[in-house]
PDB file with one MODEL, atoms N, CA, C and O in Angstrom:
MODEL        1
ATOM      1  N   UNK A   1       0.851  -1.196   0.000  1.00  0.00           N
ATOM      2  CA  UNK A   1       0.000   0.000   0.000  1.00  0.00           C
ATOM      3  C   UNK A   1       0.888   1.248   0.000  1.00  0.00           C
ATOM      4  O   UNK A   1       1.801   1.463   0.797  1.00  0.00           O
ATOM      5  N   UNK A   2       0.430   2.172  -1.170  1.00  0.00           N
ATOM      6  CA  UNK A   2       1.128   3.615  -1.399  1.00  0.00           C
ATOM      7  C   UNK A   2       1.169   4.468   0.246  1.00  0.00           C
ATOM      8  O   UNK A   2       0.104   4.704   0.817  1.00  0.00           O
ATOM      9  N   UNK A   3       1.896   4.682   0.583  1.00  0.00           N
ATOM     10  CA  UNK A   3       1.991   5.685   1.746  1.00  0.00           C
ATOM     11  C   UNK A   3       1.551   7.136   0.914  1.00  0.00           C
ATOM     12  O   UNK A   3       2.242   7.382  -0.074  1.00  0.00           O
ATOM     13  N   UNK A   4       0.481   8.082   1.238  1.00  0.00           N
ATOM     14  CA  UNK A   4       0.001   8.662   0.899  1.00  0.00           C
ATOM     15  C   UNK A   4      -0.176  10.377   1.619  1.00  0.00           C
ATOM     16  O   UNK A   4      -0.742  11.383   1.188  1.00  0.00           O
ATOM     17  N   UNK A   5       0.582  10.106   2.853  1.00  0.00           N
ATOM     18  CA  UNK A   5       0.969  11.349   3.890  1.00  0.00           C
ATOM     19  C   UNK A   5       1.145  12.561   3.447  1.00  0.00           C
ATOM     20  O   UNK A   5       0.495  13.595   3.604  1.00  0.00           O
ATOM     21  N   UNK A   6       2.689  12.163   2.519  1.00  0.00           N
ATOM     22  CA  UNK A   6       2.893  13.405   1.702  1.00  0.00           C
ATOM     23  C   UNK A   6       2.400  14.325   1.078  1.00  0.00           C
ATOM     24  O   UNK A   6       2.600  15.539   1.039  1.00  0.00           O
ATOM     25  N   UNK A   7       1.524  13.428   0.435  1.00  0.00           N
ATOM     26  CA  UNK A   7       0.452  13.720  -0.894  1.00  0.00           C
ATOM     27  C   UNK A   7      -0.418  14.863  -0.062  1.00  0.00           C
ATOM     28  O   UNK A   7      -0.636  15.989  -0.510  1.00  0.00           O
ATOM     29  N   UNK A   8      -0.838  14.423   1.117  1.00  0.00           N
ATOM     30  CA  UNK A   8      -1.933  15.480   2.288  1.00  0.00           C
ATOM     31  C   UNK A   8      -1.018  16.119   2.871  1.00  0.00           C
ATOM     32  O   UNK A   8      -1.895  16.706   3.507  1.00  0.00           O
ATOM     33  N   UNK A   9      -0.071  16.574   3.269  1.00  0.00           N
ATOM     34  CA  UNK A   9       0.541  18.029   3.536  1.00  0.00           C
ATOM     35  C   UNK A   9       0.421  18.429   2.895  1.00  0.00           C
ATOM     36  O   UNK A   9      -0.258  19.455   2.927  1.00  0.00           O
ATOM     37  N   UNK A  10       1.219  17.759   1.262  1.00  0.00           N
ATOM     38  CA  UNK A  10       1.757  18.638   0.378  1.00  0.00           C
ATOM     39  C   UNK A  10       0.385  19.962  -0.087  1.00  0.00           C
ATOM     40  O   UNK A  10       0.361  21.192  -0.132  1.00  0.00           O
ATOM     41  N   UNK A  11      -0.693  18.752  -0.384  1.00  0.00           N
ATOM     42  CA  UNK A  11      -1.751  19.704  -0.882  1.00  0.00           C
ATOM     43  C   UNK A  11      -2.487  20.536   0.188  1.00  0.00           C
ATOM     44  O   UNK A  11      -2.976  21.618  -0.137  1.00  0.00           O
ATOM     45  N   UNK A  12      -2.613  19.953   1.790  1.00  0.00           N
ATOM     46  CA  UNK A  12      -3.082  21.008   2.662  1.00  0.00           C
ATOM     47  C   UNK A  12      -2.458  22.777   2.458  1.00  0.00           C
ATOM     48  O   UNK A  12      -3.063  23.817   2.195  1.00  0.00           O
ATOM     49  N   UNK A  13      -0.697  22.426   2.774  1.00  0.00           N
ATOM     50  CA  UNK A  13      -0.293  23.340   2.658  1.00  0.00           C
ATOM     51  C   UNK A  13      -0.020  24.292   2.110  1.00  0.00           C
ATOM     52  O   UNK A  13       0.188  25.414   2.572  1.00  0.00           O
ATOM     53  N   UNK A  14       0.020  23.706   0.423  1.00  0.00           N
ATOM     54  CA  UNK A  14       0.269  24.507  -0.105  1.00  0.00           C
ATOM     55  C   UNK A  14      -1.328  25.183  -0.996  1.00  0.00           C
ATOM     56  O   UNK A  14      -1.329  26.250  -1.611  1.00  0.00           O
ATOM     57  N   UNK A  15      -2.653  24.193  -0.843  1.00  0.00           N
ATOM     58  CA  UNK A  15      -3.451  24.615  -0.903  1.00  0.00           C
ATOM     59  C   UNK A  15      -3.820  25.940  -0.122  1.00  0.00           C
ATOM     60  O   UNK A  15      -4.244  27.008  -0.565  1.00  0.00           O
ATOM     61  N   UNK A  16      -3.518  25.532   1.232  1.00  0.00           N
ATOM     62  CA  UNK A  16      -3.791  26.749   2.445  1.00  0.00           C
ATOM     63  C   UNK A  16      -3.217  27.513   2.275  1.00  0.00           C
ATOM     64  O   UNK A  16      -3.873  28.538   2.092  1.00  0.00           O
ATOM     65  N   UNK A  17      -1.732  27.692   2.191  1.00  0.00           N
ATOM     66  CA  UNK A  17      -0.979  29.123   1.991  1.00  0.00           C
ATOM     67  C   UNK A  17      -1.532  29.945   0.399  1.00  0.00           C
ATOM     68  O   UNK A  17      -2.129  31.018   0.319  1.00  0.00           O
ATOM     69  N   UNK A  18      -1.189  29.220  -0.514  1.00  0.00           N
ATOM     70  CA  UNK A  18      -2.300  29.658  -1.780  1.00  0.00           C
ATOM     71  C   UNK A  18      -3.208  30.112  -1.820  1.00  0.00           C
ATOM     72  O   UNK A  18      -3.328  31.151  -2.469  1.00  0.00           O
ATOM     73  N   UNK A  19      -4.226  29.580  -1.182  1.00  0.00           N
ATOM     74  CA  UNK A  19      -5.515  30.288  -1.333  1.00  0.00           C
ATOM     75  C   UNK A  19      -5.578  31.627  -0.332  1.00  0.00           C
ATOM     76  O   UNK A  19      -5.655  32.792  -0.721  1.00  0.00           O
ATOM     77  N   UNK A  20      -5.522  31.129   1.170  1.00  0.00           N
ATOM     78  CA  UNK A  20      -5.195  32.611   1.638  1.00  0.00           C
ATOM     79  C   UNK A  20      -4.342  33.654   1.255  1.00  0.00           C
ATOM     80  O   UNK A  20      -4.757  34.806   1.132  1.00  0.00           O
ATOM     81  N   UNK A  21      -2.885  33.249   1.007  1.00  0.00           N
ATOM     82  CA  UNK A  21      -2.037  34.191   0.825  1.00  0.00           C
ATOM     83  C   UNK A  21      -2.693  34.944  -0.992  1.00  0.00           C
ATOM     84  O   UNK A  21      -2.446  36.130  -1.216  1.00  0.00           O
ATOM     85  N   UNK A  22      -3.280  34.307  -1.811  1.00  0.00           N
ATOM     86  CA  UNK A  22      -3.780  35.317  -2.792  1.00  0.00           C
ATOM     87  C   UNK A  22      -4.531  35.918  -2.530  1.00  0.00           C
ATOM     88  O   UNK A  22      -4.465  37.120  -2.786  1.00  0.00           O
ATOM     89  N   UNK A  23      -5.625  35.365  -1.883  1.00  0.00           N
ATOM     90  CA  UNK A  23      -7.263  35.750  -1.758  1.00  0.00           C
ATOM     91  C   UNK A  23      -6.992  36.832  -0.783  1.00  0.00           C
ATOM     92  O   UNK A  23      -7.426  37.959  -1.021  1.00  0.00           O
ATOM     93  N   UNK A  24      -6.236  36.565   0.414  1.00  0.00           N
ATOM     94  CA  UNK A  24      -6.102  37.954   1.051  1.00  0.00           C
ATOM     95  C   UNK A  24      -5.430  38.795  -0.271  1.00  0.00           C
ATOM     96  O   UNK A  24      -6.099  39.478  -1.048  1.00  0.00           O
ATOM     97  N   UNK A  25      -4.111  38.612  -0.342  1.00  0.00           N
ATOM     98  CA  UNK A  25      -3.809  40.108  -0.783  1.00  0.00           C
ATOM     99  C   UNK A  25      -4.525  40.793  -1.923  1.00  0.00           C
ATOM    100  O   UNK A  25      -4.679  41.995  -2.137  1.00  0.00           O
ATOM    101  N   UNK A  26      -4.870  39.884  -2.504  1.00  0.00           N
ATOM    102  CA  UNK A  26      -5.612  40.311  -4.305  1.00  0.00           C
ATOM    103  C   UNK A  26      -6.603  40.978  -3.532  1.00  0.00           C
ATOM    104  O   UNK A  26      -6.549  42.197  -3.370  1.00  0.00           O
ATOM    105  N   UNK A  27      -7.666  40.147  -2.954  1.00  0.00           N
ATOM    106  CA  UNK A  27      -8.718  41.083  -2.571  1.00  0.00           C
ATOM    107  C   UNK A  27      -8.874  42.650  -1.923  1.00  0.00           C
ATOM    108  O   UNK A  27      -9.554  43.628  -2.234  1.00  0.00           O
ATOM    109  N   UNK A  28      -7.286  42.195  -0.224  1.00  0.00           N
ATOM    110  CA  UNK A  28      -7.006  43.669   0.138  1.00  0.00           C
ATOM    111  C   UNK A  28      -6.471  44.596  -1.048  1.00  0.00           C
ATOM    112  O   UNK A  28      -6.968  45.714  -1.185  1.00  0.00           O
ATOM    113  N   UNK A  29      -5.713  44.259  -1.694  1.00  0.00           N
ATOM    114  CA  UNK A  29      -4.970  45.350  -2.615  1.00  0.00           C
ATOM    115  C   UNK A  29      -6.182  45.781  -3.574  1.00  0.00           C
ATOM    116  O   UNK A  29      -6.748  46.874  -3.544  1.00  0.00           O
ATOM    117  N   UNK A  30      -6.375  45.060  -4.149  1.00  0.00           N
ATOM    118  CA  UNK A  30      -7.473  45.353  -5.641  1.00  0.00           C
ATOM    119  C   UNK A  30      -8.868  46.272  -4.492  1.00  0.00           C
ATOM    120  O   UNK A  30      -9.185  47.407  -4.848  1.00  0.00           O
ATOM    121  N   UNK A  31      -9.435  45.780  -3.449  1.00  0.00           N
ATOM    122  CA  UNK A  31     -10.065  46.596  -3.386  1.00  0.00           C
ATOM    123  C   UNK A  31      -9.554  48.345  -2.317  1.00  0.00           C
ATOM    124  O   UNK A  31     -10.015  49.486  -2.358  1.00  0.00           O
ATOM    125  N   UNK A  32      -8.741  47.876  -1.719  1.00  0.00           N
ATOM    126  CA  UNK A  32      -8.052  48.983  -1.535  1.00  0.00           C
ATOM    127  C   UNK A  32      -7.643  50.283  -2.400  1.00  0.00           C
ATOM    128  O   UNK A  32      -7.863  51.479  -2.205  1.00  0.00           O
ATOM    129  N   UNK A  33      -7.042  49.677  -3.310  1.00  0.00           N
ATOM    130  CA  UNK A  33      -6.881  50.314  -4.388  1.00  0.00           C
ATOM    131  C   UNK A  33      -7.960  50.962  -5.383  1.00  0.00           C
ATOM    132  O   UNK A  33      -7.771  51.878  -6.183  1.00  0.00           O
ATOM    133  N   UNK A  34      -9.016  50.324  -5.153  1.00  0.00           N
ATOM    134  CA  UNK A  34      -9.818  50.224  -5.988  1.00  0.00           C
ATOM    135  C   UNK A  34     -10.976  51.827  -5.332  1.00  0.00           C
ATOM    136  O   UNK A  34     -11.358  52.922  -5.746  1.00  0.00           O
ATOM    137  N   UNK A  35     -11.066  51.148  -4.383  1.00  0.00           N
ATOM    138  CA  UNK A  35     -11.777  52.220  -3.497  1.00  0.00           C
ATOM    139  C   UNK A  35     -11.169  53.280  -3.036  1.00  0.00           C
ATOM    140  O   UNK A  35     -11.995  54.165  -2.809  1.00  0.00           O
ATOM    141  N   UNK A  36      -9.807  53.672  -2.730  1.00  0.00           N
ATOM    142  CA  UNK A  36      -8.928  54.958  -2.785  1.00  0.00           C
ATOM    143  C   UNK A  36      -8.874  55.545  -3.724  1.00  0.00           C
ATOM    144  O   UNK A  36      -9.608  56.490  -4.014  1.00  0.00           O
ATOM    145  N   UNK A  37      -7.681  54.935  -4.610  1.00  0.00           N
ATOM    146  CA  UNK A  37      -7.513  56.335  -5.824  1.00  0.00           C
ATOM    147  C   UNK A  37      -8.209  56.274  -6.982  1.00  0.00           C
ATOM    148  O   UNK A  37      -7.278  56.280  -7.788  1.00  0.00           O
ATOM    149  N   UNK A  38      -9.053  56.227  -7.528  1.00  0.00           N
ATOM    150  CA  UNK A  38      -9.495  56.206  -8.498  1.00  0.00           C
ATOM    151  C   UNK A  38      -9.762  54.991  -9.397  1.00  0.00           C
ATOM    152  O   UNK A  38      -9.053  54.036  -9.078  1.00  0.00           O
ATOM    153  N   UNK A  39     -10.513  54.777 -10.342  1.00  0.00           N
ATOM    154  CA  UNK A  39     -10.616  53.222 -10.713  1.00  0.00           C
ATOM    155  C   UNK A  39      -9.281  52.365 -11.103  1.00  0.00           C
ATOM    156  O   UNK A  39      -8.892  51.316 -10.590  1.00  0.00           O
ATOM    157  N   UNK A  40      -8.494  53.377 -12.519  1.00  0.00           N
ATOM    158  CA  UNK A  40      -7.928  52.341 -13.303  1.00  0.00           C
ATOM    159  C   UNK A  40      -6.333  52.544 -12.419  1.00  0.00           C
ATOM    160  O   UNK A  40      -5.571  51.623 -12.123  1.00  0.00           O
ATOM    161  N   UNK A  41      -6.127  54.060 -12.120  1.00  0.00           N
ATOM    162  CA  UNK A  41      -5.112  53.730 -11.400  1.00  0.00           C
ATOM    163  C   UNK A  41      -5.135  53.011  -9.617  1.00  0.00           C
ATOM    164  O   UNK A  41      -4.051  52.739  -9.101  1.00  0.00           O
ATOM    165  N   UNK A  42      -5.746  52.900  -9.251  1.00  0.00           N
ATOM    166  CA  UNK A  42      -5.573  52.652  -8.052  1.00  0.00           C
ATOM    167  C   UNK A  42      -6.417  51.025  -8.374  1.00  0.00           C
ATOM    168  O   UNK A  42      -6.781  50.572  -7.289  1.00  0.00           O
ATOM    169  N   UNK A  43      -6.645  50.460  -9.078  1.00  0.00           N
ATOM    170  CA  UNK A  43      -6.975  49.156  -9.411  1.00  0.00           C
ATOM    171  C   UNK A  43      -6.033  48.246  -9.614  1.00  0.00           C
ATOM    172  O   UNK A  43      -5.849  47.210  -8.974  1.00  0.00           O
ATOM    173  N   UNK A  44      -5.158  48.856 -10.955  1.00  0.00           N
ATOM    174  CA  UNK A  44      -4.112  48.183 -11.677  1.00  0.00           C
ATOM    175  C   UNK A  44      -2.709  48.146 -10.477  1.00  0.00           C
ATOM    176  O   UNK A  44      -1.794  47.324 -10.532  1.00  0.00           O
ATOM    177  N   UNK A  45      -2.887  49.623  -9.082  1.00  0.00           N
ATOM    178  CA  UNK A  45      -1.262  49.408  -8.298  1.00  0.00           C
ATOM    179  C   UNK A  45      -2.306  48.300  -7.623  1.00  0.00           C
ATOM    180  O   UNK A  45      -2.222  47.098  -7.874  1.00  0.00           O
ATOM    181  N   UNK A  46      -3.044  48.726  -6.960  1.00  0.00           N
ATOM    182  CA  UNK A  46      -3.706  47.760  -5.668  1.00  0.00           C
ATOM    183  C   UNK A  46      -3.647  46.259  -6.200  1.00  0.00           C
ATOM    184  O   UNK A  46      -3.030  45.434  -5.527  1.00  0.00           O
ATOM    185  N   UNK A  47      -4.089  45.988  -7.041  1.00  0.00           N
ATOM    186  CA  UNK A  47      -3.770  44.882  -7.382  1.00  0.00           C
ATOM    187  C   UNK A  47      -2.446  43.938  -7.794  1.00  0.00           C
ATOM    188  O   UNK A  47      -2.127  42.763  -7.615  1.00  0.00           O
ATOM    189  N   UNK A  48      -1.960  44.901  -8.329  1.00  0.00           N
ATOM    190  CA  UNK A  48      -0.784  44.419  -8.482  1.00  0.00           C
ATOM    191  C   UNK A  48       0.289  44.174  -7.539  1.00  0.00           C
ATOM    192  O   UNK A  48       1.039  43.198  -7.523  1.00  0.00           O
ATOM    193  N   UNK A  49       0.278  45.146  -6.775  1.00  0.00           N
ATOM    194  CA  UNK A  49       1.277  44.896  -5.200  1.00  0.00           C
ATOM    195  C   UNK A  49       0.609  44.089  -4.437  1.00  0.00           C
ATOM    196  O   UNK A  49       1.297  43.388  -3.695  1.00  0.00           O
ATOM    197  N   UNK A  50      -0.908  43.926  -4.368  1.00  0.00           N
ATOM    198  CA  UNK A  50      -1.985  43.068  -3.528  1.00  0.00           C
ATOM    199  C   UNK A  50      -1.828  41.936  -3.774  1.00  0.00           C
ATOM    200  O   UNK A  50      -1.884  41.192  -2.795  1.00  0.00           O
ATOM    201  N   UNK A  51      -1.570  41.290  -5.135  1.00  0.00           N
ATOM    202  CA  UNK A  51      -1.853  39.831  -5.592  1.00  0.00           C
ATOM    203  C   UNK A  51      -0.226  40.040  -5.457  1.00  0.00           C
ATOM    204  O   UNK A  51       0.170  40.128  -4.295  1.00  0.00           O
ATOM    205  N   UNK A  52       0.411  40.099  -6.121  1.00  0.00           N
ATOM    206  CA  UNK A  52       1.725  39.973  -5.985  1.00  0.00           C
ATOM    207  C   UNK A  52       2.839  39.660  -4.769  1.00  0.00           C
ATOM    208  O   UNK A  52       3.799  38.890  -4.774  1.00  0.00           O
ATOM    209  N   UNK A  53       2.295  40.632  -3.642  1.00  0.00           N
ATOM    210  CA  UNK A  53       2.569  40.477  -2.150  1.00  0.00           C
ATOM    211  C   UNK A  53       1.955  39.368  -1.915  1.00  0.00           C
ATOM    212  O   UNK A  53       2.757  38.493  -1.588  1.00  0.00           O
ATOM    213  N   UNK A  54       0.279  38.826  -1.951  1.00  0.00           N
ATOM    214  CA  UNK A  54       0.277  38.126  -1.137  1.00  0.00           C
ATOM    215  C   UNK A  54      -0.096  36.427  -1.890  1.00  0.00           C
ATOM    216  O   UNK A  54      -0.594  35.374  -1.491  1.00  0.00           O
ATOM    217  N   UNK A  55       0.518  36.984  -3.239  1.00  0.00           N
ATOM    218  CA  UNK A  55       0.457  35.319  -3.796  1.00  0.00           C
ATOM    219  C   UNK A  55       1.932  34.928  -3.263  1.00  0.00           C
ATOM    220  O   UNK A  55       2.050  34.011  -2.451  1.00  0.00           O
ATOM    221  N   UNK A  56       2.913  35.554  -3.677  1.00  0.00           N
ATOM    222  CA  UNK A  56       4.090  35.440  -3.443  1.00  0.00           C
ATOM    223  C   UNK A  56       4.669  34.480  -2.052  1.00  0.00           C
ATOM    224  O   UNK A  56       5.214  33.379  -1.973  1.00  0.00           O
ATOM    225  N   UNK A  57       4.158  35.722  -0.830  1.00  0.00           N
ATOM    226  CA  UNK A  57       4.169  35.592   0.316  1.00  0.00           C
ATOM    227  C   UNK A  57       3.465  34.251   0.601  1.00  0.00           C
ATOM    228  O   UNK A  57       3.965  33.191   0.976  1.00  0.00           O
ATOM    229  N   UNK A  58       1.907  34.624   0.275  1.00  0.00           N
ATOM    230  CA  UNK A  58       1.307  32.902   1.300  1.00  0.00           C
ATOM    231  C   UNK A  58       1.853  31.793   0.362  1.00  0.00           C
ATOM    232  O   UNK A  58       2.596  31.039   0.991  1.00  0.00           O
ATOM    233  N   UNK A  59       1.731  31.491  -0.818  1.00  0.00           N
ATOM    234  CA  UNK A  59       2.178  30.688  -2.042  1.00  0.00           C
ATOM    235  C   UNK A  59       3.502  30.263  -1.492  1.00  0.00           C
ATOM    236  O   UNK A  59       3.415  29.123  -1.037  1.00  0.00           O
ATOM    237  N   UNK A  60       4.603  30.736  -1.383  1.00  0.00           N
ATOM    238  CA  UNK A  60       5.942  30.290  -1.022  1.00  0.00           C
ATOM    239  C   UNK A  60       5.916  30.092   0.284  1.00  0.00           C
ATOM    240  O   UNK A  60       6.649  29.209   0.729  1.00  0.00           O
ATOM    241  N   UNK A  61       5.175  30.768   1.087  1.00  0.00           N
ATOM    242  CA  UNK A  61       5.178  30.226   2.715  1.00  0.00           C
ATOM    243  C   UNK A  61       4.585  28.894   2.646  1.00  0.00           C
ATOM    244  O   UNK A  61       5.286  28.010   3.137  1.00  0.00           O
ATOM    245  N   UNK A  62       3.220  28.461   2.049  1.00  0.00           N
ATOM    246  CA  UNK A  62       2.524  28.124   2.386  1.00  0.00           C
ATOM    247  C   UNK A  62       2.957  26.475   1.947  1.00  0.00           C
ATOM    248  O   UNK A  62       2.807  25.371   2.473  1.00  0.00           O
ATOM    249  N   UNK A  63       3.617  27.031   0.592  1.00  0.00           N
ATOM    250  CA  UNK A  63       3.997  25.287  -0.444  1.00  0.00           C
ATOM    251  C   UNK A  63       5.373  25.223  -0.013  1.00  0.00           C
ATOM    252  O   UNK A  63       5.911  24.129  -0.183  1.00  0.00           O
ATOM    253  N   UNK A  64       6.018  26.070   0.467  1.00  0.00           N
ATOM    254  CA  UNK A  64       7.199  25.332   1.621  1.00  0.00           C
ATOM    255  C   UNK A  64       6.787  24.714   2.529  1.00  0.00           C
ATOM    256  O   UNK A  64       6.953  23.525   2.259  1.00  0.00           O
ATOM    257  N   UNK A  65       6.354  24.825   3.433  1.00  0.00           N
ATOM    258  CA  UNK A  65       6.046  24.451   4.835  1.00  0.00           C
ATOM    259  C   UNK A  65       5.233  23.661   4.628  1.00  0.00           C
ATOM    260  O   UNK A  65       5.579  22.618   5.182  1.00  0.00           O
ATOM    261  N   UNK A  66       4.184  23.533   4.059  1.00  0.00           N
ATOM    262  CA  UNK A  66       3.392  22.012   3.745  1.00  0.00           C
ATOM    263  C   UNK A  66       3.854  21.128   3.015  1.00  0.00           C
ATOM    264  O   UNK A  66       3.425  19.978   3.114  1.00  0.00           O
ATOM    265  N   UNK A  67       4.610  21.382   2.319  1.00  0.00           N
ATOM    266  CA  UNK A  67       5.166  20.444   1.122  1.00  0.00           C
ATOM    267  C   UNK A  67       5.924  19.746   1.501  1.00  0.00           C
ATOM    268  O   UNK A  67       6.025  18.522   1.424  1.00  0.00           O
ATOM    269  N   UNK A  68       6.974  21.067   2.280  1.00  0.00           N
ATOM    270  CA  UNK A  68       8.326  20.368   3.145  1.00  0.00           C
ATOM    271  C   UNK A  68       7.663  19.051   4.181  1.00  0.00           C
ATOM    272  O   UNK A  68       7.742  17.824   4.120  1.00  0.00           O
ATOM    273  N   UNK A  69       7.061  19.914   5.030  1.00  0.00           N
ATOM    274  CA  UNK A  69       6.418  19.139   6.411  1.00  0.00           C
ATOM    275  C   UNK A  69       5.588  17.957   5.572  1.00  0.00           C
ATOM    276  O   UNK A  69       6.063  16.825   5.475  1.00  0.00           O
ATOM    277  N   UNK A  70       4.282  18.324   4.962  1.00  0.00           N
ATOM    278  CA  UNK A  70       4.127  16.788   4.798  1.00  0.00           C
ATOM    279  C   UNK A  70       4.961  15.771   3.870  1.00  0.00           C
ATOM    280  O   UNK A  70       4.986  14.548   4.006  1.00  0.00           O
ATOM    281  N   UNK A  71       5.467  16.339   3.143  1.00  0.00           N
ATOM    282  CA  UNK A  71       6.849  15.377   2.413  1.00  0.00           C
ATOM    283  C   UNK A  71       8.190  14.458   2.724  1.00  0.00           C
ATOM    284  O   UNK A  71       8.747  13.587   2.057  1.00  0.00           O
ATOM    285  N   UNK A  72       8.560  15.212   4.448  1.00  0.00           N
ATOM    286  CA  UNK A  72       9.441  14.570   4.791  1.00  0.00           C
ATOM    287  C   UNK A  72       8.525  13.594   5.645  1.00  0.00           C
ATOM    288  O   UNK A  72       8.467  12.377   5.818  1.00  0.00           O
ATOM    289  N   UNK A  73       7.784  14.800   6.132  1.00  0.00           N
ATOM    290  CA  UNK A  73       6.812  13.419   7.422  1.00  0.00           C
ATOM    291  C   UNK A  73       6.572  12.094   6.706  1.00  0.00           C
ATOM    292  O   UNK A  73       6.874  10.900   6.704  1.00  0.00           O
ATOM    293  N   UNK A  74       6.036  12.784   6.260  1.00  0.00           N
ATOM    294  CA  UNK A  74       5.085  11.568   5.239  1.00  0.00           C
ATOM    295  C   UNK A  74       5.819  10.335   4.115  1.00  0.00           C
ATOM    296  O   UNK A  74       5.435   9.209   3.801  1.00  0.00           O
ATOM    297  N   UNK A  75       6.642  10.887   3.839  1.00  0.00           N
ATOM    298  CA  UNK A  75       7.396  10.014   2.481  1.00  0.00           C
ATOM    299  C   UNK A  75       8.473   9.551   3.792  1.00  0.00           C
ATOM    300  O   UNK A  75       8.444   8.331   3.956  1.00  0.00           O
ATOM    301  N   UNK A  76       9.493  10.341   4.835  1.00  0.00           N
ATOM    302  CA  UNK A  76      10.588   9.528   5.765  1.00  0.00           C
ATOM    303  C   UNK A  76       9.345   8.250   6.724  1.00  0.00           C
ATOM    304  O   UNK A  76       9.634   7.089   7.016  1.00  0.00           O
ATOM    305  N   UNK A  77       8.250   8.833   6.965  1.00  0.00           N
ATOM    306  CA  UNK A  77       7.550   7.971   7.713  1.00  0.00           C
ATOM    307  C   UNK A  77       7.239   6.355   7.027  1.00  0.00           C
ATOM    308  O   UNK A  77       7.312   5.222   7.503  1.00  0.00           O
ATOM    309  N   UNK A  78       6.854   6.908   5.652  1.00  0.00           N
ATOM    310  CA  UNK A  78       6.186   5.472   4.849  1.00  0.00           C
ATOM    311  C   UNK A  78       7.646   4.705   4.008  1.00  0.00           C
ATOM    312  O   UNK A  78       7.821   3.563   3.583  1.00  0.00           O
ATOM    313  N   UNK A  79       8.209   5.492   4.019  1.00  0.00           N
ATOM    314  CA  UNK A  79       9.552   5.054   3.484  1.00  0.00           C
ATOM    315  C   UNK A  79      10.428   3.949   5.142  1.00  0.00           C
ATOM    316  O   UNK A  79      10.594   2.740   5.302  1.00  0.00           O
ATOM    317  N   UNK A  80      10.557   4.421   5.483  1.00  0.00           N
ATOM    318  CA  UNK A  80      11.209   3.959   6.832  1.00  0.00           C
ATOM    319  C   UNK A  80      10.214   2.670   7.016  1.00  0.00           C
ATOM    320  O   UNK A  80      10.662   1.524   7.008  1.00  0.00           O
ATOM    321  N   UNK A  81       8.789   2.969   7.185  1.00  0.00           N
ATOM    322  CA  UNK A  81       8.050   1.980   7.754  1.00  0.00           C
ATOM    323  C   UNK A  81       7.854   0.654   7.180  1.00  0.00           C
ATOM    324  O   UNK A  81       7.572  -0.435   7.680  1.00  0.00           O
ATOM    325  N   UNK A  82       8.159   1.187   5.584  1.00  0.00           N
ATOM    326  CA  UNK A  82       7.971  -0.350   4.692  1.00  0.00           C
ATOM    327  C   UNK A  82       8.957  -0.699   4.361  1.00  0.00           C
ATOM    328  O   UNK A  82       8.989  -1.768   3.750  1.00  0.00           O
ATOM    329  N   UNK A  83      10.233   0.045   4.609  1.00  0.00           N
ATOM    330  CA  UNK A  83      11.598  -0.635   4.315  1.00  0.00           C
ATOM    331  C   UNK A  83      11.848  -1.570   5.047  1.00  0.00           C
ATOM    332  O   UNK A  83      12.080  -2.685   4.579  1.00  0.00           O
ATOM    333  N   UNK A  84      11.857  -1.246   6.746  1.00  0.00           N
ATOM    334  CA  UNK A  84      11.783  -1.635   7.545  1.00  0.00           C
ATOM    335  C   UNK A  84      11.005  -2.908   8.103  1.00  0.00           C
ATOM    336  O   UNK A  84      11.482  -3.741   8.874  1.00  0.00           O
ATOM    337  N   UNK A  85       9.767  -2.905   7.592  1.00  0.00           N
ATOM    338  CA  UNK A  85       9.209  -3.824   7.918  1.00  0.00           C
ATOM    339  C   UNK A  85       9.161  -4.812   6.205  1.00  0.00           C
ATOM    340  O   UNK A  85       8.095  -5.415   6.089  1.00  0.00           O
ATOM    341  N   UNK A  86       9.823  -4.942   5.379  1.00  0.00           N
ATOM    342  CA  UNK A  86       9.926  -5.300   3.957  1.00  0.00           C
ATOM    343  C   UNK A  86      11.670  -5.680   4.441  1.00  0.00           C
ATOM    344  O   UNK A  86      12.182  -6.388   3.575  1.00  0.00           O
ATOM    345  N   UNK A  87      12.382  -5.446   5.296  1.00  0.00           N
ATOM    346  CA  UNK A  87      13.903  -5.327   5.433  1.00  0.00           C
ATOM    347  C   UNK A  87      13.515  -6.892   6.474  1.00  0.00           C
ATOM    348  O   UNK A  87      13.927  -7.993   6.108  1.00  0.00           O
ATOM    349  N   UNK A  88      12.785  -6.730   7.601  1.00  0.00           N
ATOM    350  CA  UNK A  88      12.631  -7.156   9.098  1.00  0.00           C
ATOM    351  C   UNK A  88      11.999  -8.567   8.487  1.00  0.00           C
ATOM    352  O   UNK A  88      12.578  -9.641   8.652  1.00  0.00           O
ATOM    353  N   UNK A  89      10.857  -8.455   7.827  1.00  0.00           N
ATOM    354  CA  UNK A  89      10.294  -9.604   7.400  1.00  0.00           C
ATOM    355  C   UNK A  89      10.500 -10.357   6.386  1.00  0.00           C
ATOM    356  O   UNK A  89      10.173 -11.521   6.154  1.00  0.00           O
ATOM    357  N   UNK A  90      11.062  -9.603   5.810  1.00  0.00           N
ATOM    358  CA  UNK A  90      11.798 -10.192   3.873  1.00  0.00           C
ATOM    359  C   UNK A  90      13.170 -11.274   4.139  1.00  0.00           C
ATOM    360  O   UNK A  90      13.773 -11.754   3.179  1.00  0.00           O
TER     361      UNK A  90
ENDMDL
END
């Protein structure tokens, strides 16, 4: 049986940092922007520093740290466990 651990960090985390880290900033920036200076200019900065900051930010926080964390957990855990017991019983 596939050890499958990894597979669920990887996508918690980097699902979670992704979606928040865009959805916040796109939304704060674009409507920040949007609602301060004027439509096209204060749309096109707000958004652009908004999505940019916070795809960047949660996106690389988010698919490090889940990816990492459930990848080592998960792949050293199922790796170790069936070597081990495929090593012990084989």
């Amino acid at each position: 049986m596939e050890d499958r651990r990894w597979m669920d960090g990887w996508m918690d985390g980097w699902m979670d940092g992704w979606m928040d880290g865009w959805m916040d900033g796109w939304m704060d920036g674009w409507m920040d922007g949007w609602m301060d200076d004027g439509w096209m200019d204060g749309w096109m900065d707000g958004w652009m520093d908004g999505w940019m900051d916070g795809w960047m930010d949660g996106w690389m926080d988010g698919w490090m740290d889940g990816w990492m964390d459930g990848w080592m957990d998960g792949w050293m855990d199922g790796w170790k466990d069936g070597w081990m017991d495929g090593w012990i019983n084989g």
